[in-house]
CHARMM-style PDB file with segment names, atoms N, HN, CA, C and O in Angstrom:
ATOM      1  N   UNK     1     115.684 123.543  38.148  1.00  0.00      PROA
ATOM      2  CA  UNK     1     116.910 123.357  38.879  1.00  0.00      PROA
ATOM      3  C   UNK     1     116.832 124.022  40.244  1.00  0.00      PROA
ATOM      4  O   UNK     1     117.603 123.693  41.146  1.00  0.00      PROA
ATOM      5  N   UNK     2     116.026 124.830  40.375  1.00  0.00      PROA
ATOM      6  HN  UNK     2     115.399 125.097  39.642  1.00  0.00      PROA
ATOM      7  CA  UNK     2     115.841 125.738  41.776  1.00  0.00      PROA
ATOM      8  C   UNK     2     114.993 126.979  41.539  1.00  0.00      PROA
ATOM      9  O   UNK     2     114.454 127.278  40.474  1.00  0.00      PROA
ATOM     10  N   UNK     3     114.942 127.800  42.919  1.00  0.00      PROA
ATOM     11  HN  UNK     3     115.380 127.557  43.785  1.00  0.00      PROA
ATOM     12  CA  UNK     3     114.204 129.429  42.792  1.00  0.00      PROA
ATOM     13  C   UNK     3     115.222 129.748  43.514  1.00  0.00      PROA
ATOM     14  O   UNK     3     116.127 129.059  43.985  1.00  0.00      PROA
ATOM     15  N   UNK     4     114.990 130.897  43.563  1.00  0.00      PROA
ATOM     16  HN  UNK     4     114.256 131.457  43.180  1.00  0.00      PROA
ATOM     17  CA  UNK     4     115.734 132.257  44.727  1.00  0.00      PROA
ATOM     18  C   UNK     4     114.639 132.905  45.301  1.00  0.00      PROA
ATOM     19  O   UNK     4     113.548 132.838  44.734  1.00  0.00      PROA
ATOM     20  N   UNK     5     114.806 133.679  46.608  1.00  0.00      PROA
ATOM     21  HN  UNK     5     115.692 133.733  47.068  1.00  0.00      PROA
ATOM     22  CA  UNK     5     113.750 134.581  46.462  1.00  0.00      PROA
ATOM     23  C   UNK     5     114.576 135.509  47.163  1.00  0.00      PROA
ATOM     24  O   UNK     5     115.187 135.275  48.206  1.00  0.00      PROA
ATOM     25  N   UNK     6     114.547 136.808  46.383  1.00  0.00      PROA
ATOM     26  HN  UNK     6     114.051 136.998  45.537  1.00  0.00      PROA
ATOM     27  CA  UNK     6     115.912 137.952  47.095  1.00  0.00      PROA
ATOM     28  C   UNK     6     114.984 138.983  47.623  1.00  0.00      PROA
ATOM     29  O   UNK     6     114.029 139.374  46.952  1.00  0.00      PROA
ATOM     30  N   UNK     7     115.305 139.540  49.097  1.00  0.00      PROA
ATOM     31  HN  UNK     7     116.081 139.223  49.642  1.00  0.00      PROA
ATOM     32  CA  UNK     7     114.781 140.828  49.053  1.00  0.00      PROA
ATOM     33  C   UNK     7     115.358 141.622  48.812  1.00  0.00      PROA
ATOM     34  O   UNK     7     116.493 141.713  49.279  1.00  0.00      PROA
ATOM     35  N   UNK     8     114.742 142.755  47.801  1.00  0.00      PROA
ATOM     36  HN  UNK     8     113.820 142.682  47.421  1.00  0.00      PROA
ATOM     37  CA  UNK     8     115.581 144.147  47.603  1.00  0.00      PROA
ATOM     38  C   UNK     8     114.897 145.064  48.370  1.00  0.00      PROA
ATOM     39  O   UNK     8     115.657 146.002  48.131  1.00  0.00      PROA
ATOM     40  N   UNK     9     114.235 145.448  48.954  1.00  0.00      PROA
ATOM     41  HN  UNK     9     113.617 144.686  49.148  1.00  0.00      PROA
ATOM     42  CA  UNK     9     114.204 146.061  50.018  1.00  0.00      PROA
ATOM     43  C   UNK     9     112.609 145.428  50.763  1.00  0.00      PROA
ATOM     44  O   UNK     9     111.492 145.045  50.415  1.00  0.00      PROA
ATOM     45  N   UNK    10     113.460 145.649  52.020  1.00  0.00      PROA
ATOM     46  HN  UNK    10     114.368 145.959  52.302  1.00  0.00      PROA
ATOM     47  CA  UNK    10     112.154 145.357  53.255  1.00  0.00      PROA
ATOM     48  C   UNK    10     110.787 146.373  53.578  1.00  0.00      PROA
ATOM     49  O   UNK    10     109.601 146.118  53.784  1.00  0.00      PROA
ATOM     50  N   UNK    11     111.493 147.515  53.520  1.00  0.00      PROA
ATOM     51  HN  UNK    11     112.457 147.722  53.352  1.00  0.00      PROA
ATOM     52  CA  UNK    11     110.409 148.739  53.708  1.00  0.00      PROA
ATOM     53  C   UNK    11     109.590 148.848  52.365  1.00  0.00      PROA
ATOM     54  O   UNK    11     108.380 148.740  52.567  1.00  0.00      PROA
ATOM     55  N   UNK    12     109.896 149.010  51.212  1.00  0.00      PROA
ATOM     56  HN  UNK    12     110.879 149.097  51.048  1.00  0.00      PROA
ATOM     57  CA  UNK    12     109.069 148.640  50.288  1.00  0.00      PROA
ATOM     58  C   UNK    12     108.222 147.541  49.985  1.00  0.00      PROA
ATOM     59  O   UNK    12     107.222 147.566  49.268  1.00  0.00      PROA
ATOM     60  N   UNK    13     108.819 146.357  50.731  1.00  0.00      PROA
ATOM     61  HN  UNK    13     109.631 146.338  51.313  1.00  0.00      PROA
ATOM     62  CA  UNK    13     108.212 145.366  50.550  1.00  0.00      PROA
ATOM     63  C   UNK    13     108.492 144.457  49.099  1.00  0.00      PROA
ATOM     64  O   UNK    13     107.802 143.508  48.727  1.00  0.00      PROA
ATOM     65  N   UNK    14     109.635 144.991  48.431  1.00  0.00      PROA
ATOM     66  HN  UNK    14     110.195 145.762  48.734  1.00  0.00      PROA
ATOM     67  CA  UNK    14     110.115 144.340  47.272  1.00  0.00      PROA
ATOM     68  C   UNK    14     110.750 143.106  47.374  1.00  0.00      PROA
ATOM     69  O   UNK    14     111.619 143.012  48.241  1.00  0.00      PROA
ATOM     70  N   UNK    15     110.451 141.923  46.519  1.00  0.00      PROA
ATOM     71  HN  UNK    15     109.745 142.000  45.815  1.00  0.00      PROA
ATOM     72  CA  UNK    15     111.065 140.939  46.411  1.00  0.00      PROA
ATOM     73  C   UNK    15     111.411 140.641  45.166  1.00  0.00      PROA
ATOM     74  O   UNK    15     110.488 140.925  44.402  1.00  0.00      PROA
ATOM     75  N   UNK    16     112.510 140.110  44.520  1.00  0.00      PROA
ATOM     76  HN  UNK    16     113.260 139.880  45.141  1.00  0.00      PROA
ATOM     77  CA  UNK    16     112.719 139.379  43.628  1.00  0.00      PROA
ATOM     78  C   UNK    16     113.002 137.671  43.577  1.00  0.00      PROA
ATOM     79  O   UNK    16     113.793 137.059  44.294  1.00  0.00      PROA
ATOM     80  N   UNK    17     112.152 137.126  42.559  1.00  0.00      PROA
ATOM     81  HN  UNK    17     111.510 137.623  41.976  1.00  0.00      PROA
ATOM     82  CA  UNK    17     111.897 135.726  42.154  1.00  0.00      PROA
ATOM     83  C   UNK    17     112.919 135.218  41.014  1.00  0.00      PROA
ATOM     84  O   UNK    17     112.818 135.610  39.852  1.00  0.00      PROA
ATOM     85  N   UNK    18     114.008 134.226  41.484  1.00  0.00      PROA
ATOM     86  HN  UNK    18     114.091 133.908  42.428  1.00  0.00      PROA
ATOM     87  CA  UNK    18     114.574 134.046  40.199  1.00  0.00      PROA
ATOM     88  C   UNK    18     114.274 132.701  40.094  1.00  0.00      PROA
ATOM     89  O   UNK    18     114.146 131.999  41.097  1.00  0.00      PROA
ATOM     90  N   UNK    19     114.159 132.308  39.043  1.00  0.00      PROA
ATOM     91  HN  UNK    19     114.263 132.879  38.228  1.00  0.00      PROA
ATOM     92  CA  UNK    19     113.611 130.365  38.644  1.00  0.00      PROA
ATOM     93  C   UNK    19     114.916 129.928  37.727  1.00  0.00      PROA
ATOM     94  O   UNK    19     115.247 130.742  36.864  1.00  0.00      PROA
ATOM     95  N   UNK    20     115.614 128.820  37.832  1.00  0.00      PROA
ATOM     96  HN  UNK    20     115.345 128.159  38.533  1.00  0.00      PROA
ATOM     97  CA  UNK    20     116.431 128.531  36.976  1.00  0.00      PROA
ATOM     98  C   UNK    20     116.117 126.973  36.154  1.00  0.00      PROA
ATOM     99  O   UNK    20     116.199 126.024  36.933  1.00  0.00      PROA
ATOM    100  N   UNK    21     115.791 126.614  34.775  1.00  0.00      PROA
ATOM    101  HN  UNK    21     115.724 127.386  34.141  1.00  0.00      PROA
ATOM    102  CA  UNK    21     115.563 125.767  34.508  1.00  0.00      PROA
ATOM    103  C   UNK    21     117.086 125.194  33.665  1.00  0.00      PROA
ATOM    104  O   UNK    21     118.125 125.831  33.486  1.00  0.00      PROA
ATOM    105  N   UNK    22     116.677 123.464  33.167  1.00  0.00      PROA
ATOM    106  HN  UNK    22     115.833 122.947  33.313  1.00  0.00      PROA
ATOM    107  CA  UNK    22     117.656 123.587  32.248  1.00  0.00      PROA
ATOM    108  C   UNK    22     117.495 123.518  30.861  1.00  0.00      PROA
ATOM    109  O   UNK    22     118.444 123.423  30.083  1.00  0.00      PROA
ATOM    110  N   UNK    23     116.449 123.558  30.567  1.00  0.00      PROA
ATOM    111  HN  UNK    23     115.678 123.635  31.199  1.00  0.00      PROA
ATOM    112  CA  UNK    23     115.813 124.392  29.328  1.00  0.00      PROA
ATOM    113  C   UNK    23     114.586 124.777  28.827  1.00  0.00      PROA
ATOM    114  O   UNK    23     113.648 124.323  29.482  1.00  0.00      PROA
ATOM    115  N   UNK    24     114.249 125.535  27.786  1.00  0.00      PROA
ATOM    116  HN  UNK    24     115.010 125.904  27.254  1.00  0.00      PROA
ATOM    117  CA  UNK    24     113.493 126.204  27.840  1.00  0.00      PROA
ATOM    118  C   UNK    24     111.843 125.064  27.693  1.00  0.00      PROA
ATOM    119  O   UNK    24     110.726 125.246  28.178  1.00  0.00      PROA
ATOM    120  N   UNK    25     112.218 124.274  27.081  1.00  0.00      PROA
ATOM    121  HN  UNK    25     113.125 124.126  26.687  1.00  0.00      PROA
ATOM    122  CA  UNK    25     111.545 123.212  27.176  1.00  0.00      PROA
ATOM    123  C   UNK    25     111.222 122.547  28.575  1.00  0.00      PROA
ATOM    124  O   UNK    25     110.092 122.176  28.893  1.00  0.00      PROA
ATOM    125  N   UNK    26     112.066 122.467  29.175  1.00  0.00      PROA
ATOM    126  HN  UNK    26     112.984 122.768  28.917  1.00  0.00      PROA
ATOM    127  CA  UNK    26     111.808 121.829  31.036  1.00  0.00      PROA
ATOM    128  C   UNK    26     111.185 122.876  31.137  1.00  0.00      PROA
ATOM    129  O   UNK    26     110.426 122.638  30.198  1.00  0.00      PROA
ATOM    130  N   UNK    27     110.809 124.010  31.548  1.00  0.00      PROA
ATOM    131  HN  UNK    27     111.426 124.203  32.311  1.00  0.00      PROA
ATOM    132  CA  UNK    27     110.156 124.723  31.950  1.00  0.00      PROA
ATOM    133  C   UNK    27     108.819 125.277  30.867  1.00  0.00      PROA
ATOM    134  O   UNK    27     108.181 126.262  31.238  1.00  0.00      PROA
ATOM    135  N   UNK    28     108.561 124.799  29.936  1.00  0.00      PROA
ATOM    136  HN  UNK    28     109.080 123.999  29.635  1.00  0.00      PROA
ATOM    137  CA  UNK    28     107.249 124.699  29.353  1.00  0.00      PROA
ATOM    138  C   UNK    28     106.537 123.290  29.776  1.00  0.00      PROA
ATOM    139  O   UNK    28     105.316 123.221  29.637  1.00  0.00      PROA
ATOM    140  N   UNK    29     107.124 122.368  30.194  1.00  0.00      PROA
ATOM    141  HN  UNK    29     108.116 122.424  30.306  1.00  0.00      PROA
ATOM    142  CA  UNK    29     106.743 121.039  30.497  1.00  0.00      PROA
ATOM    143  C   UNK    29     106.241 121.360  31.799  1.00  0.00      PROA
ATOM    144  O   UNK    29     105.178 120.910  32.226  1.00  0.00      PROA
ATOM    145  N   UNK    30     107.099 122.244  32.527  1.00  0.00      PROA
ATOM    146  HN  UNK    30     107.963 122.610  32.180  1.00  0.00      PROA
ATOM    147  CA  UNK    30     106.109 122.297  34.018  1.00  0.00      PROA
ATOM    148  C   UNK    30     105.033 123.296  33.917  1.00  0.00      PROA
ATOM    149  O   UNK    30     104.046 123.297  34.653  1.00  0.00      PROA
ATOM    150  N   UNK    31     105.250 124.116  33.012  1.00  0.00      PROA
ATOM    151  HN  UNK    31     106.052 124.116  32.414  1.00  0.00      PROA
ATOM    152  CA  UNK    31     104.039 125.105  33.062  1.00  0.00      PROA
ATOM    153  C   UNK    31     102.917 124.554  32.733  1.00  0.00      PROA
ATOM    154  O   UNK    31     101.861 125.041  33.138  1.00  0.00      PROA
ATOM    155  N   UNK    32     102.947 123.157  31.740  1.00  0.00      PROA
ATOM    156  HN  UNK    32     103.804 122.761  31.411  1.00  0.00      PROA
ATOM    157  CA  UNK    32     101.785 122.793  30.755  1.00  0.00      PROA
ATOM    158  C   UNK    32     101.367 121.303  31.837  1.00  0.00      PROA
ATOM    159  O   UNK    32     100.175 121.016  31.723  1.00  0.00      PROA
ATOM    160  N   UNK    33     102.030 120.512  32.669  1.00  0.00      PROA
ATOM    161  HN  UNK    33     102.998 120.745  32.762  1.00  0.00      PROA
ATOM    162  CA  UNK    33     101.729 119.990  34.056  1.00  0.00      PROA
ATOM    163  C   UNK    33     101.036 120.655  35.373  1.00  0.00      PROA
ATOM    164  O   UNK    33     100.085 120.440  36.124  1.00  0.00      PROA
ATOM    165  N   UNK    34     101.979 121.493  35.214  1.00  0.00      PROA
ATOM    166  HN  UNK    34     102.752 121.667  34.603  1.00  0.00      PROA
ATOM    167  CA  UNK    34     100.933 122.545  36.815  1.00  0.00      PROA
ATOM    168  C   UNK    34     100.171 123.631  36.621  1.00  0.00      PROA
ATOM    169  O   UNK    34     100.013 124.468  37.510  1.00  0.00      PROA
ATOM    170  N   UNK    35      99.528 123.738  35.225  1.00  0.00      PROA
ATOM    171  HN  UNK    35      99.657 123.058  34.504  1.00  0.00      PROA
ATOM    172  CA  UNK    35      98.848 124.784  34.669  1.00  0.00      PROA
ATOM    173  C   UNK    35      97.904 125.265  35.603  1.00  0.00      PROA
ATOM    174  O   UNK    35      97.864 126.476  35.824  1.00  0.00      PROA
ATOM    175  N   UNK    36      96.794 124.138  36.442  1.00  0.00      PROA
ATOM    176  HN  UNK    36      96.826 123.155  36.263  1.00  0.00      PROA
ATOM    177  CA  UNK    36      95.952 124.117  37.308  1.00  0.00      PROA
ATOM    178  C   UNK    36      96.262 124.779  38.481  1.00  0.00      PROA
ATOM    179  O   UNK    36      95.510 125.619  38.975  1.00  0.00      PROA
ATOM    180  N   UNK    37      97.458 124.411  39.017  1.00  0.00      PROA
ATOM    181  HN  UNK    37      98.069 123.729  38.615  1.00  0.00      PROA
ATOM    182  CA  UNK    37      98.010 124.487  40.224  1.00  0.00      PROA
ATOM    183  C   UNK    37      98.143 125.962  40.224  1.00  0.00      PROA
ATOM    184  O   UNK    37      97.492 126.711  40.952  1.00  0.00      PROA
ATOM    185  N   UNK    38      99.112 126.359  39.277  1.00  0.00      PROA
ATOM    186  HN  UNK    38      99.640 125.751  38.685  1.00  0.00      PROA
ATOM    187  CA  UNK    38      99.642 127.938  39.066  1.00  0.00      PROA
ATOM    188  C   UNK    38      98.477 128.943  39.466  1.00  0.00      PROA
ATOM    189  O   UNK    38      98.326 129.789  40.347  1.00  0.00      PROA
ATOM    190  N   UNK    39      97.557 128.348  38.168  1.00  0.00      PROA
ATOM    191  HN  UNK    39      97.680 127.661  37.452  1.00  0.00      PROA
ATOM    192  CA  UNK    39      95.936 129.183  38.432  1.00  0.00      PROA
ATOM    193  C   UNK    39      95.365 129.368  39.816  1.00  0.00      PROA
ATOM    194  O   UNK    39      94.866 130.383  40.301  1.00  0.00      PROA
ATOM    195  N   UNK    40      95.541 128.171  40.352  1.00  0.00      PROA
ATOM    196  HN  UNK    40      95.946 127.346  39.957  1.00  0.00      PROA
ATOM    197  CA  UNK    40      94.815 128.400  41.695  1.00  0.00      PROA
ATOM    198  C   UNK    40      95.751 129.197  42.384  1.00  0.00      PROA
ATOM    199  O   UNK    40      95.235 130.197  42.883  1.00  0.00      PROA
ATOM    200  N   UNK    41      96.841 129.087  42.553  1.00  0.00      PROA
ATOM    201  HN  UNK    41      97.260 128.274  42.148  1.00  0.00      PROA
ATOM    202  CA  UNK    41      97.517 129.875  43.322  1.00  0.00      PROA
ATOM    203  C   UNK    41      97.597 131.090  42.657  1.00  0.00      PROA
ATOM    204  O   UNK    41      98.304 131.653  43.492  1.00  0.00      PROA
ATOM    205  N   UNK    42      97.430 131.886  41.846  1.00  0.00      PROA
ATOM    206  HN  UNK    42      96.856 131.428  41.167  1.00  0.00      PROA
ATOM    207  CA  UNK    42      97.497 133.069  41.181  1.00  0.00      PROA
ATOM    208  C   UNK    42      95.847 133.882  41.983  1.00  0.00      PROA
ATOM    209  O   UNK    42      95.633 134.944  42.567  1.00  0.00      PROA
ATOM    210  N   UNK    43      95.175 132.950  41.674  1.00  0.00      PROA
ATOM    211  HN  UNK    43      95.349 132.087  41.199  1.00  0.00      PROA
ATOM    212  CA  UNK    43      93.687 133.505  42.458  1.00  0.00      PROA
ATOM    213  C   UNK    43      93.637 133.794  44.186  1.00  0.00      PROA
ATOM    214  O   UNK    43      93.236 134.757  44.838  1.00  0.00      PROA
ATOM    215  N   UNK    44      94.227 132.513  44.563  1.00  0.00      PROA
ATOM    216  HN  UNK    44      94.553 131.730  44.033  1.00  0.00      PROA
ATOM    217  CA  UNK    44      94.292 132.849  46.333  1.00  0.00      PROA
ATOM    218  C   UNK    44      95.598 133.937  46.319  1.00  0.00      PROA
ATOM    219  O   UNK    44      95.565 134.630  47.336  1.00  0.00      PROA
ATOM    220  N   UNK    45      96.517 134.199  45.601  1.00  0.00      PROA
ATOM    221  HN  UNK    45      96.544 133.636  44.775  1.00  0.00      PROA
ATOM    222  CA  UNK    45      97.465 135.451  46.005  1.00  0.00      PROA
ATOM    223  C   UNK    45      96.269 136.966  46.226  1.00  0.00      PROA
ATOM    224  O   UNK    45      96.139 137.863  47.059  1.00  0.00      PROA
ATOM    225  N   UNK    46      95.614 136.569  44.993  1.00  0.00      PROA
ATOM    226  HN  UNK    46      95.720 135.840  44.316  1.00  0.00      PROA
ATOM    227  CA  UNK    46      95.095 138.135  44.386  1.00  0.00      PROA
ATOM    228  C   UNK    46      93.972 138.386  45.598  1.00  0.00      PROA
ATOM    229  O   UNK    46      93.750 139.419  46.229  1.00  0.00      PROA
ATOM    230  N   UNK    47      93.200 136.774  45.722  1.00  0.00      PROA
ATOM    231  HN  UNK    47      93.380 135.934  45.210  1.00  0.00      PROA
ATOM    232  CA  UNK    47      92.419 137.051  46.714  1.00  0.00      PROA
ATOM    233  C   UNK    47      92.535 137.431  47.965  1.00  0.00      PROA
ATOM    234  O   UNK    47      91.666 138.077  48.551  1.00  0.00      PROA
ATOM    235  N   UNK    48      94.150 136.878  48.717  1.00  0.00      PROA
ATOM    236  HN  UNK    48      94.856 136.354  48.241  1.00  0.00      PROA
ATOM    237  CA  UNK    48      94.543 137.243  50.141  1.00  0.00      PROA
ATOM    238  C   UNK    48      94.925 138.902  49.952  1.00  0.00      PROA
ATOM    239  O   UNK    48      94.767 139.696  50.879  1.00  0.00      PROA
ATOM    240  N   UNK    49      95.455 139.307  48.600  1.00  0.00      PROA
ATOM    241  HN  UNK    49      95.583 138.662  47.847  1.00  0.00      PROA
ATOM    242  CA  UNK    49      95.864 140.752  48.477  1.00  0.00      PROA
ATOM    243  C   UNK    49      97.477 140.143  48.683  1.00  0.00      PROA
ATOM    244  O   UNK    49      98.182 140.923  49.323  1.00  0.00      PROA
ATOM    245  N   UNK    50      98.045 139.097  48.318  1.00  0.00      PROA
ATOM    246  HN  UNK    50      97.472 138.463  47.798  1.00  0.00      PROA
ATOM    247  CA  UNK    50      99.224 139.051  48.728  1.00  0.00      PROA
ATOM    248  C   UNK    50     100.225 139.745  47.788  1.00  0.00      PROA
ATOM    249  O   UNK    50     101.317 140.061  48.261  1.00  0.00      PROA
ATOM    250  N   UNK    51     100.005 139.960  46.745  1.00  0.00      PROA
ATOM    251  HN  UNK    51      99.118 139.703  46.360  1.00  0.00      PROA
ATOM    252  CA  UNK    51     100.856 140.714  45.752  1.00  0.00      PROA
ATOM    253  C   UNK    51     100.062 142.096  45.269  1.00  0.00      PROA
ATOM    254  O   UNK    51      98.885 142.375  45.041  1.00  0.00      PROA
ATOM    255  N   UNK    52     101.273 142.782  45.236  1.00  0.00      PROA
ATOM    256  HN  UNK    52     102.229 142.555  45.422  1.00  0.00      PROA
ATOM    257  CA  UNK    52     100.376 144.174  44.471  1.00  0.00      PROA
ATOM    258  C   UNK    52     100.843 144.014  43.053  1.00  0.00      PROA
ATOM    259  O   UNK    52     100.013 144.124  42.151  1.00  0.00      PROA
ATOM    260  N   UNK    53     102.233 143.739  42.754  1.00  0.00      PROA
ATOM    261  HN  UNK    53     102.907 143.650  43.487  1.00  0.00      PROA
ATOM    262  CA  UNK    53     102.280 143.964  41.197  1.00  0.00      PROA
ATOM    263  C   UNK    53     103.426 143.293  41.208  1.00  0.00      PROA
ATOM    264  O   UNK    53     104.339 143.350  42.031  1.00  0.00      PROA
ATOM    265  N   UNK    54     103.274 142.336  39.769  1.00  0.00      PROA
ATOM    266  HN  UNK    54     102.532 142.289  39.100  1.00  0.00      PROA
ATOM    267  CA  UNK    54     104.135 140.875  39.133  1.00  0.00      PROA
ATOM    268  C   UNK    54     104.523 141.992  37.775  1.00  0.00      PROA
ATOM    269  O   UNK    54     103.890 142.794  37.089  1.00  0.00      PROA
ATOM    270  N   UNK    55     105.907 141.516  37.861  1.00  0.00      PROA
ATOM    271  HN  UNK    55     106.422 140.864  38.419  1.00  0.00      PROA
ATOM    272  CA  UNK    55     106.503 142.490  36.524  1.00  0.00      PROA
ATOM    273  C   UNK    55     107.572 141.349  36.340  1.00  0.00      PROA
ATOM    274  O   UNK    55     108.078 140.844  37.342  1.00  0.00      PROA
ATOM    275  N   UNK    56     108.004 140.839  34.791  1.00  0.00      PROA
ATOM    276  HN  UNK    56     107.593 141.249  33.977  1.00  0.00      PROA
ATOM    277  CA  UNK    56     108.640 139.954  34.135  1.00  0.00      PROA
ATOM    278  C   UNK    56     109.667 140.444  33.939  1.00  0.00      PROA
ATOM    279  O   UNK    56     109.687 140.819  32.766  1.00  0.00      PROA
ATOM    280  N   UNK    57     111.172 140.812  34.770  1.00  0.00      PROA
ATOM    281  HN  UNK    57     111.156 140.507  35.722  1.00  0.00      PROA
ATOM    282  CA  UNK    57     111.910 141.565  33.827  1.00  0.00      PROA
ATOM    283  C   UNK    57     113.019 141.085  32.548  1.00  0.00      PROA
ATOM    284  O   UNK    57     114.003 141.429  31.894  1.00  0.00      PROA
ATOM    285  N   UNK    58     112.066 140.076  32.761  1.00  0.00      PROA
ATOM    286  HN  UNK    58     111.267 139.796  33.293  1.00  0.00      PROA
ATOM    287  CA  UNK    58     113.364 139.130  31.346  1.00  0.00      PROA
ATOM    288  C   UNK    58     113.452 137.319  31.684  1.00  0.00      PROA
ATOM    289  O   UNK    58     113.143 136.639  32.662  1.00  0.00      PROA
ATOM    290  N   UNK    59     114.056 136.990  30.280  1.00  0.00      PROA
ATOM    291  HN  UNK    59     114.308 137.543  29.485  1.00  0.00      PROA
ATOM    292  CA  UNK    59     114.633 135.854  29.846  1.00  0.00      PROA
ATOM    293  C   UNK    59     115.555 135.432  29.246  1.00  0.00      PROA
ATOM    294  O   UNK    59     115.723 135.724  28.062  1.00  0.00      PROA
ATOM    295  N   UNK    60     116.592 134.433  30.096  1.00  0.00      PROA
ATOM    296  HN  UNK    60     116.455 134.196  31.058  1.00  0.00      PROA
ATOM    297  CA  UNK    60     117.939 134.351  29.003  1.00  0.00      PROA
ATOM    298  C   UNK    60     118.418 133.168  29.168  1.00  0.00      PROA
ATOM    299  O   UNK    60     118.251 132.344  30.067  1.00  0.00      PROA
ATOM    300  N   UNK    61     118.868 133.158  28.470  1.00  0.00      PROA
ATOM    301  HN  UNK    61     119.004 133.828  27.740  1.00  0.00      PROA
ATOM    302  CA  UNK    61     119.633 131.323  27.835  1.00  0.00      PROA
ATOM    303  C   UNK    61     121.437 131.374  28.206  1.00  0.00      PROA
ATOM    304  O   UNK    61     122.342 132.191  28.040  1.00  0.00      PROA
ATOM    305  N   UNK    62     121.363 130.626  28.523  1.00  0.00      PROA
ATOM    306  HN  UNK    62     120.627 129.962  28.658  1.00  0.00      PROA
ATOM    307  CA  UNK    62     122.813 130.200  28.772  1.00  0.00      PROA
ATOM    308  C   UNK    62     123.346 129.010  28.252  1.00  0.00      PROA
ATOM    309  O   UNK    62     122.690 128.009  28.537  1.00  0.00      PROA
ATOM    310  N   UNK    63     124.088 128.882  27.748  1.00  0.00      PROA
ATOM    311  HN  UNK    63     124.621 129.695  27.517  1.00  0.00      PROA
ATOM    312  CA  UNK    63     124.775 127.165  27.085  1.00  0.00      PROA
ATOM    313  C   UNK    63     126.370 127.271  27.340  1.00  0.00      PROA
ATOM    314  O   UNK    63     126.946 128.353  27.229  1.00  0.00      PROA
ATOM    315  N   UNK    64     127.006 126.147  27.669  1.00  0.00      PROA
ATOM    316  HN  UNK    64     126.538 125.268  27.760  1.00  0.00      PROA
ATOM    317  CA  UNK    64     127.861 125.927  27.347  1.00  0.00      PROA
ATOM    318  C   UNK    64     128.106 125.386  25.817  1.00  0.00      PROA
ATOM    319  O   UNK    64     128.842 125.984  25.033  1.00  0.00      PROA
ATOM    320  N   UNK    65     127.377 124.142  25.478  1.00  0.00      PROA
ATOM    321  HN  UNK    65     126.780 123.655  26.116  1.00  0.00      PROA
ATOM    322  CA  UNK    65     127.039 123.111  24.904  1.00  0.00      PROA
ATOM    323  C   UNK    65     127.170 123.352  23.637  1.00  0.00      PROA
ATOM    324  O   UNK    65     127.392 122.546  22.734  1.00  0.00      PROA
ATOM    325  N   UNK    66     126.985 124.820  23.569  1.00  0.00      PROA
ATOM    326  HN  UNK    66     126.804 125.475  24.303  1.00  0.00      PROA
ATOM    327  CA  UNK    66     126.449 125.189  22.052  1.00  0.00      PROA
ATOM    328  C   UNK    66     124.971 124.282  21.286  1.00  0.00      PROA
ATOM    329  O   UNK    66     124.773 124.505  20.091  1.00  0.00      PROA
ATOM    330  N   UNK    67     124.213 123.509  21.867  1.00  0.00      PROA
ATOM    331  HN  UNK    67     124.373 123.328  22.837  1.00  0.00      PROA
ATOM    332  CA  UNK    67     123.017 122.858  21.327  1.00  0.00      PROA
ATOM    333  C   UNK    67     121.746 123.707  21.747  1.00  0.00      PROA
ATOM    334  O   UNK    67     121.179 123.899  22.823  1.00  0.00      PROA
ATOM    335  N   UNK    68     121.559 124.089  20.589  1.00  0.00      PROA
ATOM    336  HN  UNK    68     122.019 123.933  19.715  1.00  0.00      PROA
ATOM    337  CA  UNK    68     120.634 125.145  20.815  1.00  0.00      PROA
ATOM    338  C   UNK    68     118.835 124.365  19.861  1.00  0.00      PROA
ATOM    339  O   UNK    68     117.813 124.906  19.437  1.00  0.00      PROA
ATOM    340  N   UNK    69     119.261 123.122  19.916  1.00  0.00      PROA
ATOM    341  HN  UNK    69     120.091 122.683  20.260  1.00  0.00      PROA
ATOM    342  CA  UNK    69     117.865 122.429  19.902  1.00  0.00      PROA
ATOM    343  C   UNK    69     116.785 122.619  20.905  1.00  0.00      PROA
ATOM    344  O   UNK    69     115.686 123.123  20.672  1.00  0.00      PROA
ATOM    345  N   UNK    70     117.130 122.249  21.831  1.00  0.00      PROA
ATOM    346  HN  UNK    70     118.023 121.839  22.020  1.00  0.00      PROA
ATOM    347  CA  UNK    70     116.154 122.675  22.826  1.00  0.00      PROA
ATOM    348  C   UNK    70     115.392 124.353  23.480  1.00  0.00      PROA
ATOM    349  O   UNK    70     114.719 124.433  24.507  1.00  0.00      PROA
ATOM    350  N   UNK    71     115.651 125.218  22.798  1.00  0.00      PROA
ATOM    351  HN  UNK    71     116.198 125.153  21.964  1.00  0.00      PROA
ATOM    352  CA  UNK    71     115.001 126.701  22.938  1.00  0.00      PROA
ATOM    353  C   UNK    71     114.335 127.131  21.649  1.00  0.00      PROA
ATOM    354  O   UNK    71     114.701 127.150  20.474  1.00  0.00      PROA
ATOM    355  N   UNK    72     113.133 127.498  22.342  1.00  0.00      PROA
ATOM    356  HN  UNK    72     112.836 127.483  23.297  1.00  0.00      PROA
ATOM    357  CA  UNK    72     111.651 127.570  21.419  1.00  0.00      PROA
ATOM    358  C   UNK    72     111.763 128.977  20.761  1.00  0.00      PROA
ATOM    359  O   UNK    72     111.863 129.837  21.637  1.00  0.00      PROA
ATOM    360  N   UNK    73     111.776 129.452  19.587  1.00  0.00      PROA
ATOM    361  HN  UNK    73     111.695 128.754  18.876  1.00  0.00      PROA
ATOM    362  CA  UNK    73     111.882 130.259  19.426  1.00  0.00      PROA
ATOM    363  C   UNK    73     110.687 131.441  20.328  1.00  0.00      PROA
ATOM    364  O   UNK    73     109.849 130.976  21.101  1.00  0.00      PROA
ATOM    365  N   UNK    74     110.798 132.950  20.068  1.00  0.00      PROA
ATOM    366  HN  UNK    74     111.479 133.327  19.440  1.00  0.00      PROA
ATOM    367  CA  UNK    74     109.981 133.488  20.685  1.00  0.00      PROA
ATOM    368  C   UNK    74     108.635 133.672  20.218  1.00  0.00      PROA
ATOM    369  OT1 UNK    74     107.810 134.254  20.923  1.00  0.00      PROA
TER     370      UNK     74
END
């Protein structure tokens, strides 16, 4: 559905990445499509030195719908 990209601070050089899918499934479908893509770009980051450190701080589900078919367990 979109990204964000927030800075929390400039002098540190911190950014935060938010990705919003509309389910947990849409977003295993793109991971398992651009698997290649990701990789390569994970290598030219590390290689330019563009990131020092990737930290996950979570995952969460939202529904109105109450249909909770579509989220994979963990």
């Amino acid at each position: 559905m979109g990204s964000e990209l927030v800075c929390k601070s400039r002098a540190l050089r911190q950014y935060l990445a938010l990705d919003y899918w509309k389910s947990h499934l849409d977003f295993e479908a793109f991971r398992a499509k651009y698997q290649v893509e990701r990789e390569r770009f994970a290598q030219l980051v590390a290689f330019e030195g563009l990131l020092e450190k990737e930290v996950l701080f979570g995952a969460y589900y939202e529904s109105d719908s109450g249909d909770e078919n579509d989220i994979v367990p963990a």
